[in-house]
C-alpha positions in Angstrom: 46.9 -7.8 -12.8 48.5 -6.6 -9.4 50.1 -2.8 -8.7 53.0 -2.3 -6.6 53.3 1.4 -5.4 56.8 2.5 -4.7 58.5 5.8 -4.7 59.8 7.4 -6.8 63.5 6.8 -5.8 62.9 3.4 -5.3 61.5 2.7 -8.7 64.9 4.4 -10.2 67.1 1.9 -8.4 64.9 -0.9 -9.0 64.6 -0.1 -13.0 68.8 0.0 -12.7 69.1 -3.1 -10.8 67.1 -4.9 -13.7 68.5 -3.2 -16.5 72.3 -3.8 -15.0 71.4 -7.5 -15.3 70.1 -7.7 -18.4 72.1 -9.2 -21.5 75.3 -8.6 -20.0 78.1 -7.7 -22.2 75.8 -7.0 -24.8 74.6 -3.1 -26.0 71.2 -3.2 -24.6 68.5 -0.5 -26.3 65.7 0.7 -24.0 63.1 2.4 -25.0 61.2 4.7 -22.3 57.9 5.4 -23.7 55.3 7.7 -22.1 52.8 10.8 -22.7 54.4 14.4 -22.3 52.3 14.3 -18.6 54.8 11.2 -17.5 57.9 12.8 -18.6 60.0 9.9 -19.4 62.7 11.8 -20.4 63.1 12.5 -16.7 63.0 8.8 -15.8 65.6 8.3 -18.5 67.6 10.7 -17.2 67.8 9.8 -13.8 68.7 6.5 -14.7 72.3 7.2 -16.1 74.2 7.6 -13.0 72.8 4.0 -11.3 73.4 2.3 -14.3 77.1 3.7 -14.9 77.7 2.9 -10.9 75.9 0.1 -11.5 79.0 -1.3 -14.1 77.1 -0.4 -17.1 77.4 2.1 -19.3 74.6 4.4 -20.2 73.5 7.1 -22.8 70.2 8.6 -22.9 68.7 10.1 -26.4 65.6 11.8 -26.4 63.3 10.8 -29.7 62.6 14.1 -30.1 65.7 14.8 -32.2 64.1 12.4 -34.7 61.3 14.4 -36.0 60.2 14.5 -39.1 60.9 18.2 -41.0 57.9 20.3 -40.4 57.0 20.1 -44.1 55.7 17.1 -43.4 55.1 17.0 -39.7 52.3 19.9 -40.7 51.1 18.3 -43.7 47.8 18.0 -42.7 47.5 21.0 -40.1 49.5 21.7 -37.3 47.1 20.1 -34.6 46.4 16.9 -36.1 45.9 14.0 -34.3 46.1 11.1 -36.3 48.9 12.5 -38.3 50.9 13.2 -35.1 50.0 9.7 -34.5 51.7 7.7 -37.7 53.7 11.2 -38.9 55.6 12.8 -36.6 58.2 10.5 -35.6 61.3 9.9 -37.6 61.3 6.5 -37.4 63.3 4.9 -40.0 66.3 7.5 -38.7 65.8 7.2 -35.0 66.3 2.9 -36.1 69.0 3.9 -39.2 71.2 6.2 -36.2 70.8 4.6 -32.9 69.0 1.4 -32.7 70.6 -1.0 -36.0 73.9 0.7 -35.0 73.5 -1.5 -31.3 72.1 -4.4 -32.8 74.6 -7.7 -32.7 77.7 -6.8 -34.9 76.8 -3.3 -34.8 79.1 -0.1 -35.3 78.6 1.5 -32.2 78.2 4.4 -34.0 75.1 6.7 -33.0 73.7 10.4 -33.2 72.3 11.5 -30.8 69.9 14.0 -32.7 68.8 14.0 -36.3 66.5 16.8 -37.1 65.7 20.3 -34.7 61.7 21.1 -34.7 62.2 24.2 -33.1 64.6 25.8 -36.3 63.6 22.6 -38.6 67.1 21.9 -39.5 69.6 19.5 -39.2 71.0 19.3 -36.1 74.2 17.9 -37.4 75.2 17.1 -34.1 78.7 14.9 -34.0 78.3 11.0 -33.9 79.5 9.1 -30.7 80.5 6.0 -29.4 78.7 4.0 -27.2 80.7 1.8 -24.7 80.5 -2.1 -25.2 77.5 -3.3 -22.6 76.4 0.2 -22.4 72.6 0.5 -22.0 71.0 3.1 -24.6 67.5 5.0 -23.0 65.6 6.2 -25.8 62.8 8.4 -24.5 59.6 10.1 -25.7 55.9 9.4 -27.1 54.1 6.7 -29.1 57.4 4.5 -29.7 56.1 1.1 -29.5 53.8 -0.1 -31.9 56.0 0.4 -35.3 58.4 -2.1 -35.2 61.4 -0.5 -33.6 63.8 -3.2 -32.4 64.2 -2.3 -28.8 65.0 -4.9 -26.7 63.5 -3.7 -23.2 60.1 -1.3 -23.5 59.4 0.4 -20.6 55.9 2.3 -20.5 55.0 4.8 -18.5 51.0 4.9 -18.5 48.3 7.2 -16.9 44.6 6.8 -16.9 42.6 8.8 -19.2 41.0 10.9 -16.8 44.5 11.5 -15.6 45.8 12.4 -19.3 43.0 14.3 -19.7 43.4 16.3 -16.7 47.4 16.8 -16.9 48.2 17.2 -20.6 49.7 21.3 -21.1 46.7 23.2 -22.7 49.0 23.7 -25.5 49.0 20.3 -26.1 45.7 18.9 -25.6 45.1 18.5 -29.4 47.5 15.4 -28.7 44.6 13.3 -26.6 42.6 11.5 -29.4 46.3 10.4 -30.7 47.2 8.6 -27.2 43.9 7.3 -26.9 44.2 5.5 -30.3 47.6 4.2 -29.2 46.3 3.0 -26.4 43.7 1.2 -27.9 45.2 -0.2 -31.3 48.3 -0.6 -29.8 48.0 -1.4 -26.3 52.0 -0.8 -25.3 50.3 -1.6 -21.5 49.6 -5.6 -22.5 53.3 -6.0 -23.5 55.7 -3.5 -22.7 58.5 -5.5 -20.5 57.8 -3.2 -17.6 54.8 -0.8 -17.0 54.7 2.3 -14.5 51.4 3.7 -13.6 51.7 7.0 -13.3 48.8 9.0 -12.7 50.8 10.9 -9.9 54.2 11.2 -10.6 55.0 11.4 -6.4 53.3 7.9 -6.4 53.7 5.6 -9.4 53.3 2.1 -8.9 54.7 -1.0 -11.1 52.3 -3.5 -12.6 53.8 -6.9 -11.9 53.5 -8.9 -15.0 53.9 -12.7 -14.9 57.7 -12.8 -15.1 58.1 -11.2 -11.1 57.4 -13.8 -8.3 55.0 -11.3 -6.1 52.3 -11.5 -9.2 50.5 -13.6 -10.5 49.5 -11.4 -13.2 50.4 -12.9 -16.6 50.9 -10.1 -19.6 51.0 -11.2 -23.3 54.3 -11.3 -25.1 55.8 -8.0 -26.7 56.3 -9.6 -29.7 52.8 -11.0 -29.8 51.4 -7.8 -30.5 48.9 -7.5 -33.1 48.6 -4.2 -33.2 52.6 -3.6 -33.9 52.5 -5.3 -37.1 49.2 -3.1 -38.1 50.9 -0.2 -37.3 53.7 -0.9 -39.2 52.1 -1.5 -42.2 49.4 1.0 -42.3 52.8 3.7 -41.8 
């Protein structure tokens, strides 16, 4: 395995350039996975603009408008690891309202929110219309693993001793849950691209097998053991 450092700026442009390129003419769902300490919501953000001047279109949803309702989000305690783990994430509507909508012969059709944790309501926000080729950034924790049909993942990892040191106090109850991903799941060994980023004014790419500066070879998304186990134990 070989890491790349590049700033911050620089790894914006370079995710556009490669996400521009890829399936042209064709929607083109991207998730953007990462711990709250890697905030890929930002980097999801701050790719809109380069793609749309880039010729594409883009849209960013955050997952955290797919909760589950906090009837059953809290089930089992309101700090629960393992059920924030398998429990919290809405994922047969995040798939049902944004992802199967993009899929080949798709509507087009997506909300961009489903559910509000903070009044645990429906957010009944308005549906839109994604524009033909436009690329979709879907964006927030522990997406990989349960089947999802993305078609680019793009993880945002951090060391432990980094998590550990820059998860919010509030949210440190989280930990064991991203450690299990981590290891049952292991987005790292086949998310399409993979930004360290221990310190967000440094991250660095590792350079799987597919880019010509490594020689680093990185199993398969779809080869993932751990995805199907997931999917079935939810």
């Amino acid at each position: 395995m070989r890491v790349r450092p590049v700033a911050p700026d620089l790894l914006v442009e370079e995710l556009a350039d490669r996400l521009a390129a890829d399936r042209p003419g064709q929607w083109l769902r991207v998730a953007v996975d990462g711990p709250p300490p890697a905030t890929p919501e930002s980097l999801a953000a701050a790719l809109v603009d380069p793609l749309r001047a880039r010729g594409r279109g883009a849209v960013h949803i955050a997952a955290g408008g797919f909760l589950r309702p906090a009837s059953l989000r809290f089930e089992y305690g309101r700090d629960n690891p393992d059920a924030f783990y398998a429990g919290w994430l809405d994922e047969d509507g995040l798939r049902r309202e944004v992802l199967d909508p993009l899929a080949p012969g798709g509507t087009g059709q997506v909300l961009p929110s489903l559910w509000d944790p903070a009044t645990d309501r429906a957010t009944r926000a308005p549906y839109l219309t994604v524009p033909p080729a436009a690329v979709v950034l879907v964006s927030g924790q522990l997406l990989l693993g349960g089947g999802l049909p993305f078609d680019v993942a793009l993880h945002l990892v951090l060391s432990p001793a980094a998590l550990d040191r820059r998860m919010p106090a509030d949210l440190r109850w989280t930990l064991p849950a991203y450690a299990r991903y981590a290891e049952e799941v292991d987005p790292a060994a086949f998310a399409d691209v993979v930004v360290r980023a221990d310190d967000p004014r440094h991250p660095a790419l590792v350079l799987a097998r597919s880019d010509p500066r490594s020689g680093a070879t990185r199993p398969d998304r779809a080869g993932s053991r751990a995805a199907s186990e997931r999917s079935e134990r939810d």
